[in-house]
C-alpha positions in Angstrom: 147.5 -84.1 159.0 146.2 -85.5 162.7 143.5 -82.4 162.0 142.4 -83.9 158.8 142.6 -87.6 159.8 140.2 -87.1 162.8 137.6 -85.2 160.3 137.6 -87.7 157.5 137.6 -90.9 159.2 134.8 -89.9 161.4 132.7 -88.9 158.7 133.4 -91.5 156.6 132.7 -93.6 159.5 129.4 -91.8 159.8 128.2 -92.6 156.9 129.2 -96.1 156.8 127.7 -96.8 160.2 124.1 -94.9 160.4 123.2 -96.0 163.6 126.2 -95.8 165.3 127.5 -92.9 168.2 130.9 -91.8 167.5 133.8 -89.5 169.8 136.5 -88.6 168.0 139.7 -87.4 171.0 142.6 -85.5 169.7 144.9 -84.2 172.5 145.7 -80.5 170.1 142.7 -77.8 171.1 143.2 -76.5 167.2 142.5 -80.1 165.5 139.2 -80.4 167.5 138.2 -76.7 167.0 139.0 -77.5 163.1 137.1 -80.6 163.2 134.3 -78.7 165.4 134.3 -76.1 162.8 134.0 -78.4 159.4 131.5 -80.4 160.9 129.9 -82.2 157.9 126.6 -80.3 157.3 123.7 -83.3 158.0 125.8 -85.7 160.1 123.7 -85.1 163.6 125.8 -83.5 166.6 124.2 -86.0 168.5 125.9 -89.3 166.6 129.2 -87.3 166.0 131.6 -85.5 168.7 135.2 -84.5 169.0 136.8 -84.1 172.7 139.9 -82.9 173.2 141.5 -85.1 175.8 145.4 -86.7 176.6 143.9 -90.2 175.4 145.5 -91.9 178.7 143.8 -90.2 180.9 140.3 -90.1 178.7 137.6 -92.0 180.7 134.4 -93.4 179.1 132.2 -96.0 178.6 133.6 -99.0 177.2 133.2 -98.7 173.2 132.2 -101.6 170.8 134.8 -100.3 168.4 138.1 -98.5 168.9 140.1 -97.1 165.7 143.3 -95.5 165.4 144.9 -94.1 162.8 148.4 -93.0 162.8 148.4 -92.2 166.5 149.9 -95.1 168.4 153.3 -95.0 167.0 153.8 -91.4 168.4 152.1 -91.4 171.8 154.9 -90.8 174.8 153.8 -94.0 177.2 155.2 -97.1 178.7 153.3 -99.3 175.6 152.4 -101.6 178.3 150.4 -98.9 179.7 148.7 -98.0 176.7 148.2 -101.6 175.9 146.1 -102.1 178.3 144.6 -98.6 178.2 143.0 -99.8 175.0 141.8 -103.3 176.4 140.1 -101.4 179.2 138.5 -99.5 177.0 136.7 -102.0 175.0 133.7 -104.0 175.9 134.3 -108.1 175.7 134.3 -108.9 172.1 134.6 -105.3 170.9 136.8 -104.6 168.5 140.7 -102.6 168.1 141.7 -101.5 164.3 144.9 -99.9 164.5 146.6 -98.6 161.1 150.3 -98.2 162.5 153.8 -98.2 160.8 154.9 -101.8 160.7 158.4 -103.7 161.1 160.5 -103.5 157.9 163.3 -102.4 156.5 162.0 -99.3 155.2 160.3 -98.0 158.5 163.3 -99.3 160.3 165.7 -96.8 158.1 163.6 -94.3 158.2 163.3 -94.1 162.0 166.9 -93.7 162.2 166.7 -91.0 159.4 164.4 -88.9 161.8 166.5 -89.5 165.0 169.2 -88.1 162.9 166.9 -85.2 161.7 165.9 -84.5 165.3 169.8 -84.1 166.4 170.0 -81.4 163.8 166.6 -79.6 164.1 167.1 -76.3 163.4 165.0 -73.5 161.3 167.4 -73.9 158.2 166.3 -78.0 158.8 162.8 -76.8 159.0 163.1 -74.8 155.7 164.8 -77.6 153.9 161.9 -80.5 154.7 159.3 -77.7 153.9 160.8 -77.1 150.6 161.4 -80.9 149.8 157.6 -81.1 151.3 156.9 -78.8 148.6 158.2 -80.8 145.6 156.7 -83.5 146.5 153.4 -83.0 147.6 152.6 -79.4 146.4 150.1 -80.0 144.8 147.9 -81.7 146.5 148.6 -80.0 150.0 147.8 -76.4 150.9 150.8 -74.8 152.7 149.3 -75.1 156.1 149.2 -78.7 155.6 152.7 -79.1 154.5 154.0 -77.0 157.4 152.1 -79.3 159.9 154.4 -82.5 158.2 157.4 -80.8 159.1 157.3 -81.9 162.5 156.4 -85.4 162.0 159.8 -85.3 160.4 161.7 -85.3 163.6 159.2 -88.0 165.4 160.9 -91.6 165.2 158.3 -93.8 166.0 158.0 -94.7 169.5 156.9 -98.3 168.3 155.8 -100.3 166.0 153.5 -103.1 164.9 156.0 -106.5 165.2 156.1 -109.7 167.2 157.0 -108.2 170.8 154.1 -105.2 170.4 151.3 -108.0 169.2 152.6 -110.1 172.4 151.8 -107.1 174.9 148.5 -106.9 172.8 147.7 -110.7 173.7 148.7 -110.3 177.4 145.8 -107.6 177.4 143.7 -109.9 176.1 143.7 -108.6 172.5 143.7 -111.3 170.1 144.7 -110.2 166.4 142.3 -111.6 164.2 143.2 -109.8 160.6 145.6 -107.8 158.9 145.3 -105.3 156.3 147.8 -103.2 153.8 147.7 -99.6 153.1 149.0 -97.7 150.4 151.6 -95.5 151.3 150.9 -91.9 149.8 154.4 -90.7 150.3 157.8 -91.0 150.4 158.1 -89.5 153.4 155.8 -91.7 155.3 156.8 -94.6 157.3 154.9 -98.0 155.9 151.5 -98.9 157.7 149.2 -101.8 157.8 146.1 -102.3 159.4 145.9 -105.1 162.4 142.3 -105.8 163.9 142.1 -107.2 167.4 139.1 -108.3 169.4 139.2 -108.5 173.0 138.3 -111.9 174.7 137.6 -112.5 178.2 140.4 -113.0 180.5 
């Protein structure tokens, strides 16, 4: 899913944004190969890259935008740290879009349905999700793509988008300017919405 995330939304970005450079960074070797691989044919090598790099210790110019998409919630850091990671990494009015899983009841419940699922992973566990994976999303996922969801499964997020994580956003200097919903595509997904921040001057 990561795999197919970091493909789409650069290309799509691509071709929204024609005169823009754009890094895609995916901490898995095998997502950026597969990206590397399915290159869209046409979208210049120069405009479009993917690095494969532990995001908190990536260094780079600051960009003008930074999007994430379904990464924050899962990445194992102090949020203070990463925070500020992604302040640093912006230029003074440059832009954050995060799409995240937000506070609610249904996120909430479903967090503690995956800390439960962890305390029981197991192979037989694994089989069951698969096969539930299978009913529900069979067919429009090839296999490979339902066995990568199985591990998402047993990942709780490690935050989410509420009051206290928009405050450590504004202590960076992040100011959220607009919020967006997203459908959800599946039961099994937590609940996202997009929140757009643009750093001011501190």
């Amino acid at each position: 899913m990561f795999r197919q995330r970091l493909r789409s939304l650069l290309f799509r970005l691509a071709e929204a944004l024609p005169a823009a450079t754009l890094i895609g960074v995916d901490v898995s070797p095998a997502n950026v190969h597969a990206a590397q691989q399915q290159q869209a044919a046409g979208t210049p090598a120069a405009r479009v890259r993917f690095e494969m790099a532990d995001y908190l210790t990536y260094r780079a110019e600051p960009f003008d935008v930074i999007v994430t998409d379904g990464v924050l919630h899962v990445i194992a850091a102090e949020t203070g740290v990463l925070v500020r990671k992604l302040a640093n990494d912006l230029r003074a009015g440059g832009l954050l879009m995060c799409n995240m899983p937000f506070d609610c009841r249904y996120n909430r419940t479903f967090s503690l349905i995956r800390r439960a699922l962890r305390r029981v992973q197991s192979p037989w566990v694994d089989r069951r999700i698969l096969q539930v994976g299978r009913l529900l999303h069979g067919r429009d996922m090839d296999e490979n793509g339902l066995r990568e969801r199985v591990a998402y499964m047993y990942m709780p997020p490690a935050r989410m988008m509420d009051e206290r994580l928009a405050r450590y956003f504004a202590s960076a200097g992040l100011e959220r300017i607009a919020e967006y919903p997203t459908p959800n595509t599946s039961l099994s997904q937590l609940r996202h919405r997009v929140t757009v921040f643009v750093r001011r001057d501190r």
